[in-house]
VEXDREN-2710 file (C-alpha; in Angstrom, 1 decimal):
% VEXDREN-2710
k/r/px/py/pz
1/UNK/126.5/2.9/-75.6
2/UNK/126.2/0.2/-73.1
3/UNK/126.5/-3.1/-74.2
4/UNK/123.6/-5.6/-72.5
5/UNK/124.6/-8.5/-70.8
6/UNK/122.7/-11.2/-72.8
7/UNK/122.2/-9.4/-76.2
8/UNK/118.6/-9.4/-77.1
9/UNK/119.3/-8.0/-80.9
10/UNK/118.5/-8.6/-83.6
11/UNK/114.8/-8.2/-81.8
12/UNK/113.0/-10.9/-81.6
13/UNK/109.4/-12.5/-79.8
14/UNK/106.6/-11.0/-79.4
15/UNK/107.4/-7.5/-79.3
16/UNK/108.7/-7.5/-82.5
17/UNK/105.9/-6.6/-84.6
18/UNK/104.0/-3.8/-82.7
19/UNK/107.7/-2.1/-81.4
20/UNK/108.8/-2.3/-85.5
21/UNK/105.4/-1.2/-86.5
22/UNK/105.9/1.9/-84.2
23/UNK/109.2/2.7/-84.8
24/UNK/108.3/3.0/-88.4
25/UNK/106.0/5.4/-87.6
26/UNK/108.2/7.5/-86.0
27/UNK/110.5/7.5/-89.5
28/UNK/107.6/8.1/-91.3
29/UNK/106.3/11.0/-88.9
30/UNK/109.7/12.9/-88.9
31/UNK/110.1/12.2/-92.9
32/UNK/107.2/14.0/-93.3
33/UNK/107.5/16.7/-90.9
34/UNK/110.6/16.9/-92.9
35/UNK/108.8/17.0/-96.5
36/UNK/106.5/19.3/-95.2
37/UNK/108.9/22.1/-94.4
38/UNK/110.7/21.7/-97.6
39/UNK/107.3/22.1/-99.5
40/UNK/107.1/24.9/-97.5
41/UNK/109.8/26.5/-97.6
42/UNK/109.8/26.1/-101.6
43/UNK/106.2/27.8/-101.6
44/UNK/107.5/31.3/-100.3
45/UNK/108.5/34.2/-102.5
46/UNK/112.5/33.7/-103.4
47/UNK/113.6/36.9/-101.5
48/UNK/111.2/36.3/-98.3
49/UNK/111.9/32.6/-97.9
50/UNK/113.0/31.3/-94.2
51/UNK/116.4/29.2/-94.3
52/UNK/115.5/28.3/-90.8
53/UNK/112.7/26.3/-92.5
54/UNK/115.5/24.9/-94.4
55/UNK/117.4/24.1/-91.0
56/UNK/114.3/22.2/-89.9
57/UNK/114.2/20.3/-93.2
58/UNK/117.8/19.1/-92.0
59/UNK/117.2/18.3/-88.6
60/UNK/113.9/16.1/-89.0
61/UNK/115.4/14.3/-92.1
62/UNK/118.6/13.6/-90.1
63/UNK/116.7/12.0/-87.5
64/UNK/114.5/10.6/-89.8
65/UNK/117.5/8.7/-91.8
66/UNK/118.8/7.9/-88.1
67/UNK/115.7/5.8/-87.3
68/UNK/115.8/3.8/-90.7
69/UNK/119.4/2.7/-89.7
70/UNK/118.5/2.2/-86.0
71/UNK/115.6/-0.5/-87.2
72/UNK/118.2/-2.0/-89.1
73/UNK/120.6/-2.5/-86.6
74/UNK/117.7/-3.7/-84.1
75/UNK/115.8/-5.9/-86.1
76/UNK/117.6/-7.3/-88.9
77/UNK/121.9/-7.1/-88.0
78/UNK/123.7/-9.3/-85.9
79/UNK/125.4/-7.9/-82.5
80/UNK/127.3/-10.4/-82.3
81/UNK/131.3/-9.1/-81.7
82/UNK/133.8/-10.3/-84.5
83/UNK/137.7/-10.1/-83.9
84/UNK/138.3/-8.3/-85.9
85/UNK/135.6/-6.5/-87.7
86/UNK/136.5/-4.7/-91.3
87/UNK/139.0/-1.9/-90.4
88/UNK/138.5/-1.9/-86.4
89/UNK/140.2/-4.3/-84.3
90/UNK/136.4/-5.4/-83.0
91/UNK/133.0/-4.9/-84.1
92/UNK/129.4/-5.5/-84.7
93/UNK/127.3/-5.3/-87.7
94/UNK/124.6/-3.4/-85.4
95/UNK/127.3/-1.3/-84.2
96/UNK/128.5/0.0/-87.6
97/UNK/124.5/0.6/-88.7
98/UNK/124.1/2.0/-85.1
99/UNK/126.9/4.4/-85.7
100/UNK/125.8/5.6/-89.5
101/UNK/122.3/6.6/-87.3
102/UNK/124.1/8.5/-84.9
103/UNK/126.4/10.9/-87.5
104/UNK/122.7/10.9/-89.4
105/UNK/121.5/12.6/-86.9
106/UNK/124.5/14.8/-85.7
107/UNK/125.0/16.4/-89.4
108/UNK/121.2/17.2/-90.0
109/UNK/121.2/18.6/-86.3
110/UNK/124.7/20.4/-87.4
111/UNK/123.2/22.2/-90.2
112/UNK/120.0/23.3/-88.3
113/UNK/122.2/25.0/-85.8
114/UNK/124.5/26.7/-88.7
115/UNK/121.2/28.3/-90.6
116/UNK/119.5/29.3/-87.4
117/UNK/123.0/31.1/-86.1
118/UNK/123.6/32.7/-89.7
119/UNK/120.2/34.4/-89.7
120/UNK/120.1/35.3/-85.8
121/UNK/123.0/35.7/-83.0
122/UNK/121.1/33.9/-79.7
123/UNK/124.3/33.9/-77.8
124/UNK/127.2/36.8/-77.1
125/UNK/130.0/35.0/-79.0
126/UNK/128.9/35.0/-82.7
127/UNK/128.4/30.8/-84.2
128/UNK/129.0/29.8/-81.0
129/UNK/126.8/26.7/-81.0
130/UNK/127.9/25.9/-84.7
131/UNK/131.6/25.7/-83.6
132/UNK/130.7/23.2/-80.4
133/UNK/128.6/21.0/-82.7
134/UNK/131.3/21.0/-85.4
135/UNK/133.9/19.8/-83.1
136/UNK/131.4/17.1/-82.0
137/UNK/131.3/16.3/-85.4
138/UNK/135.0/16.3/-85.6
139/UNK/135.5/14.1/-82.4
140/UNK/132.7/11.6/-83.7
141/UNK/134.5/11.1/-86.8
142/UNK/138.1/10.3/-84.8
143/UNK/136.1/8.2/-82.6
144/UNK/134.4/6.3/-85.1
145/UNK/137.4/5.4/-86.9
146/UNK/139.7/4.7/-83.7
147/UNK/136.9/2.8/-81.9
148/UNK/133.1/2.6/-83.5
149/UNK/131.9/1.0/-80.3
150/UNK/132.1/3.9/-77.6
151/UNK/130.8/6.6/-80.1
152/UNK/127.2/6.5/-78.0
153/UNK/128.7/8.6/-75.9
154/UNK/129.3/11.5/-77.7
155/UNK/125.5/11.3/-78.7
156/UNK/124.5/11.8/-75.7
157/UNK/126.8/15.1/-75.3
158/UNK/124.8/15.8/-78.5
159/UNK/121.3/16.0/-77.0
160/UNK/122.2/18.2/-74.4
161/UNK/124.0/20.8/-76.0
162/UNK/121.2/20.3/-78.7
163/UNK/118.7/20.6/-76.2
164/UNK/120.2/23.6/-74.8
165/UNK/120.4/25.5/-78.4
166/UNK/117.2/24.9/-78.7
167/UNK/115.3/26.2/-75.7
168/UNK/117.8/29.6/-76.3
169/UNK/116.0/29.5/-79.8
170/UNK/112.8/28.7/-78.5
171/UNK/113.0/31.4/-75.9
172/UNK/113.9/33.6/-78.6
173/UNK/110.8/33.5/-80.2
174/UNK/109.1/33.7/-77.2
175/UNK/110.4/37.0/-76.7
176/UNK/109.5/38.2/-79.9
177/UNK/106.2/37.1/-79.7
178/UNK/106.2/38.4/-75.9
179/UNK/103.0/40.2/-76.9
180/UNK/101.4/38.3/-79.5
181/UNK/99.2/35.8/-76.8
182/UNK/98.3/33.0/-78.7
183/UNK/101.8/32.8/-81.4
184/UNK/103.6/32.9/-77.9
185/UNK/101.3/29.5/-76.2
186/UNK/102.0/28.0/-79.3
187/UNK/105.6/28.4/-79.5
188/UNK/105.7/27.3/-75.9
189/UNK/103.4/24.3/-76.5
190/UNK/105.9/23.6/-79.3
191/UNK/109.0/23.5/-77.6
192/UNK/107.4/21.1/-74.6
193/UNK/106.2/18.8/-77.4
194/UNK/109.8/18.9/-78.7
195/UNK/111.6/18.4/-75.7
196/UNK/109.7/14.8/-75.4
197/UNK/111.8/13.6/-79.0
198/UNK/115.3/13.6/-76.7
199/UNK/113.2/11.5/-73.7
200/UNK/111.6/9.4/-75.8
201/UNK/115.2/8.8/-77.5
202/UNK/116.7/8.1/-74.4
203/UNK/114.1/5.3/-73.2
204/UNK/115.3/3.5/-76.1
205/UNK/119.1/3.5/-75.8
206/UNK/120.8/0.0/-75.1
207/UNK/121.4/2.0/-71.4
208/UNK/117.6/2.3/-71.0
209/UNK/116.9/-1.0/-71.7
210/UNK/119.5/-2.7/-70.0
211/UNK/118.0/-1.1/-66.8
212/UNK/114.1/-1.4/-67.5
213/UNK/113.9/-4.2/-70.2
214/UNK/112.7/-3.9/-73.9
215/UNK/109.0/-2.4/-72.7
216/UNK/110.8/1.2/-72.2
217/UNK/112.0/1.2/-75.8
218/UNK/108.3/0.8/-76.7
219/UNK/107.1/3.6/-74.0
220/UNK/110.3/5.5/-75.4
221/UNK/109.3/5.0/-79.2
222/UNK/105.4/5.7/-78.5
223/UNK/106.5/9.1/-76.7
224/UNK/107.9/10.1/-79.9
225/UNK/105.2/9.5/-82.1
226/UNK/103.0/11.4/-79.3
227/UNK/105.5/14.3/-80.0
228/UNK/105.9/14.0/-83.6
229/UNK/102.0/14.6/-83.6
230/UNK/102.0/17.2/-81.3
231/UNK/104.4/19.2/-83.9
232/UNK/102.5/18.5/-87.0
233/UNK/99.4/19.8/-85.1
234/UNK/101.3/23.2/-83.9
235/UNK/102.9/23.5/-87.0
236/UNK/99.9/23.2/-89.4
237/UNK/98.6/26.4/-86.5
238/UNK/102.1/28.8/-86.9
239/UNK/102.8/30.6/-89.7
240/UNK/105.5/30.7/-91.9
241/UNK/108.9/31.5/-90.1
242/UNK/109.4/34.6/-92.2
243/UNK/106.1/36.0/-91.6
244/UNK/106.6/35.5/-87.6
245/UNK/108.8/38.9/-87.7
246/UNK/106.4/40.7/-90.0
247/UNK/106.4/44.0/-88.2
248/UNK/110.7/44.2/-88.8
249/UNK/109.5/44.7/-92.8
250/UNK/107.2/47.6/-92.1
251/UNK/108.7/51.1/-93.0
252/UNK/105.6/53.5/-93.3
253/UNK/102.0/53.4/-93.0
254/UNK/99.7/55.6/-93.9
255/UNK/95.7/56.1/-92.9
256/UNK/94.1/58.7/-96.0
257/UNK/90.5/59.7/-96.4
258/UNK/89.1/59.0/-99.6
259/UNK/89.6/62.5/-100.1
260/UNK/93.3/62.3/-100.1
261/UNK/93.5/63.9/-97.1
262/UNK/96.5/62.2/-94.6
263/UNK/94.9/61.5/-91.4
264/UNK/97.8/59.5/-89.7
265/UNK/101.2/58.5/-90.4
266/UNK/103.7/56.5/-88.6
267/UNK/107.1/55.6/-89.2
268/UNK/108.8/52.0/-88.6
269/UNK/112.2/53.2/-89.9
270/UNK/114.7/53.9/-87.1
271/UNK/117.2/56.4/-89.0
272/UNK/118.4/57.9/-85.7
273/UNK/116.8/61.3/-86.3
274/UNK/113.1/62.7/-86.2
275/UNK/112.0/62.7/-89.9
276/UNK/111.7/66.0/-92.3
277/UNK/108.2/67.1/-92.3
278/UNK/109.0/67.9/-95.7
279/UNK/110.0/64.5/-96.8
280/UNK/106.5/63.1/-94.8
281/UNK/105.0/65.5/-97.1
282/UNK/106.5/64.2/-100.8
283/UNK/105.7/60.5/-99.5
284/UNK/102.2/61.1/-98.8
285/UNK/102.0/63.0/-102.5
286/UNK/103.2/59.5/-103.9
287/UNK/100.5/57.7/-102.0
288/UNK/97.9/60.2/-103.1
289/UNK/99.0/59.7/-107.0
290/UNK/99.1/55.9/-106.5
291/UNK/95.8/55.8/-104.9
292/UNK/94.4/58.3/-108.0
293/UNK/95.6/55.5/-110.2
294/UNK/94.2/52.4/-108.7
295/UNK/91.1/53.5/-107.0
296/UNK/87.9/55.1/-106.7
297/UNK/85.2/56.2/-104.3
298/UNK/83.8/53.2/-104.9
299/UNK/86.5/50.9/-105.1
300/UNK/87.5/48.6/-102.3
301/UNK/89.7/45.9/-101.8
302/UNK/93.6/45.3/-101.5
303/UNK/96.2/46.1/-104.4
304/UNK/99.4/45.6/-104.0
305/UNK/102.4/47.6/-105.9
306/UNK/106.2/46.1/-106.3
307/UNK/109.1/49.0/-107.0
308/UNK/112.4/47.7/-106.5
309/UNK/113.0/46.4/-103.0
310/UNK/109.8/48.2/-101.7
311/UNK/106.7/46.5/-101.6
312/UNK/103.3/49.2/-101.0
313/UNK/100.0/47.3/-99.9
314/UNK/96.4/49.4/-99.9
315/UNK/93.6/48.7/-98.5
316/UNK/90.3/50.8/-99.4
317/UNK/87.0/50.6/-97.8
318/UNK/84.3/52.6/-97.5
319/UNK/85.5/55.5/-96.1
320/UNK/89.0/54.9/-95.9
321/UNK/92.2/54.0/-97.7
322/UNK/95.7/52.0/-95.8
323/UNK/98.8/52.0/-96.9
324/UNK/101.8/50.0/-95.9
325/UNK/105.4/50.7/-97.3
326/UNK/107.1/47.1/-96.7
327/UNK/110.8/45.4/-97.7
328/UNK/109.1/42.4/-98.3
329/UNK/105.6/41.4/-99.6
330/UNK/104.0/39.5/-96.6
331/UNK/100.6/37.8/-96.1
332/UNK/100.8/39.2/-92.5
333/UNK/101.1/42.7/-93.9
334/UNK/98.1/42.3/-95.7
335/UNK/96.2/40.7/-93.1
336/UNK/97.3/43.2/-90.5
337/UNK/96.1/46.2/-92.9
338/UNK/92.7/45.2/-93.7
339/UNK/92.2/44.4/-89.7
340/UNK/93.1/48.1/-89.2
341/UNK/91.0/49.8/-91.4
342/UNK/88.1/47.5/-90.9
343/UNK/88.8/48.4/-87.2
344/UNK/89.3/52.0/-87.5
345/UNK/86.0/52.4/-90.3
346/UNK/83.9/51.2/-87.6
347/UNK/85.3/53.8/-84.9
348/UNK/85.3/56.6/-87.2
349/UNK/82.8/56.6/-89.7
350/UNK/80.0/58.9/-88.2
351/UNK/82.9/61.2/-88.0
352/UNK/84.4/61.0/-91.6
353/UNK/80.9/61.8/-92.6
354/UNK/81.0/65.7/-91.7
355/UNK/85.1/65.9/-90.9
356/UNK/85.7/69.4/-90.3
357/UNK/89.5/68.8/-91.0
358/UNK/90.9/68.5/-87.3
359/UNK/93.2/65.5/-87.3
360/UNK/93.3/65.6/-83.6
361/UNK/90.5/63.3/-83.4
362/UNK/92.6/60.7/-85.2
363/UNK/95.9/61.0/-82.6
364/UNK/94.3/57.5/-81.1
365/UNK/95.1/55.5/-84.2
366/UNK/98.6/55.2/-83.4
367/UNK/97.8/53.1/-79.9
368/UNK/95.3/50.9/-82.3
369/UNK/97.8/50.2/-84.5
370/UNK/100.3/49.2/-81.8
371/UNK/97.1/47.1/-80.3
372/UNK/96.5/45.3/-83.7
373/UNK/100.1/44.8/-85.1
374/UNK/101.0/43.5/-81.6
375/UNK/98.3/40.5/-81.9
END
């Protein structure tokens, strides 16, 4: 970091109170953002629950932790330079606090990028973003002990290959949700409103302000709380991370008349040859004796059955029964299903009326389904 001229720390006139004020909004913003995923990602079902969720948990508590040591380094530690200082040959007290915020920071970003590249491979060479970011960590911690007061350097190495991880990841999801319209606009919103934390960050480096004055570390710390409540808004909108990728826990589903007649099937499981018609057969008769046991004519509503790592969801109406066969019990899932048969009871209930038994009227469901599911 660049060291100013005429040291204006600890902070003092005027600007004190609203720039403190602010930046301990920004540690409270990110703290909570930080609570808020933990909460969530405690909430899910133990076998369904997103470590990336976790990862976030890391990454906005490390930065959280490296603005509570940054406001004690600006506002309340001296910068001026003792020869020598503890184990270093010189020193600050705001450099040492200065440098705790910085390795804050680069471990809860660390462990973001190690949970997101153990559930997902963005890049060819497998980790490779975890294995840059811990020999960052590596060079930070041989910097800090050979000379604390050049480490702001290596922070700045840190945002950019952080930045760069994370628009892969971002893109990612924007690929997946390709064509879901309004999960992919909010994904994009979410990574512009993320990419202003680094900017903001920057206006309030020592560099910054040597070059503009101590106004840009107020525009810098005022751009971050504009970001910070740009991602609470988005993220209160998504939905969980594990129910993003809903569709990847679908095996089967099934459309039956309240008859017990099959009208449509599909098939979600990619076993690398075309399924036995017999086999088809022997599911559906499971479905039928499940459906025997939980509903009736007049019964309608969602039940939902749990056998060992399969999870079957049913949806009966009026006229027509859905079933799901899922890994995972999903709220998605359930969602998805009752859209469908709502959907397909409208189309098709002057026909199920006086069905002569030609399923070739039903051939359409599959492009609804894809239609639906792909919302």
């Amino acid at each position: 970091m660049l060291k100013l001229l005429h040291s204006i720390f600890p902070i003092a006139g005027q600007i004190r109170l609203p720039l403190i004020i602010i930046e301990w909004i920004v540690f409270l913003f990110s703290l909570e953002l930080g609570t808020i995923f933990y909460i969530r990602y405690r909430r899910q079902t133990t076998k369904i629950r997103s470590k990336e969720e976790l990862g976030y948990v890391s990454l906005f508590l490390g930065f959280s932790m490296m603005i509570l040591f940054f406001i004690k380094s600006d506002y309340f530690s001296s910068d001026i330079t003792i020869n020598p200082y503890l184990i270093w040959h010189y020193g600050s007290e705001r450099q040492l606090y200065l440098n705790i915020g910085y390795f804050s920071l680069l471990f809860g970003a660390f462990l973001f990028i190690y949970i997101v590249e153990i559930n997902k491979s963005l890049v060819k060479i497998k980790r490779f973003f975890t294995t840059i970011f811990f020999l960052l960590l590596i060079i930070f911690i041989l910097i800090f002990f050979i000379d604390f007061n050049i480490t702001g350097v290596v922070s700045l190495v840190f945002w950019f290959i952080f930045v760069s991880f994370f628009i892969i990841y971002i893109l990612d999801f924007i690929k997946k949700a390709e064509k879901k319209t309004k999960l992919w606009k909010s994904v994009l919103k979410y990574l512009i409103s993320f990419m202003i934390i680094p900017v903001g960050f920057f206006l309030t480096t020592d560099a910054s302000i040597n070059i503009f004055g101590i106004i840009i570390r107020l525009i810098g710390s005022l751009l971050q709380i504009l970001s910070f409540s740009a991602i609470f808004y988005i993220f209160v909108k998504l939905p969980s991370l594990s129910e993003i990728n809903w569709l990847e826990k679908v095996e089967e589903v099934f459309i039956i008349d309240k008859g017990g007649a099959c009208l449509f099937y599909k098939s979600y499981v990619d076993t690398g040859t075309k399924l036995d018609k017999f086999l088809i057969s022997n599911a559906i008769t499971s479905i039928k004796i499940l459906l025997n046991e939980l509903t009736s004519s007049k019964d309608t509503g969602t039940s939902i059955i749990r056998k060992e790592n399969k999870v079957v969801s049913i949806y009966s109406s009026s006229f027509l029964t859905g079933v799901i066969i899922s890994k995972e019990k999903l709220e998605n899932i359930e969602s998805y299903l009752r859209k469908l048969i709502q959907r397909l009871e409208r189309l098709y209930s002057n026909v199920l009326k006086s069905w002569d038994g030609d399923l070739e009227i039903f051939k359409p469901i599959g492009e609804i389904i894809d239609e639906i599911f792909s919302k």
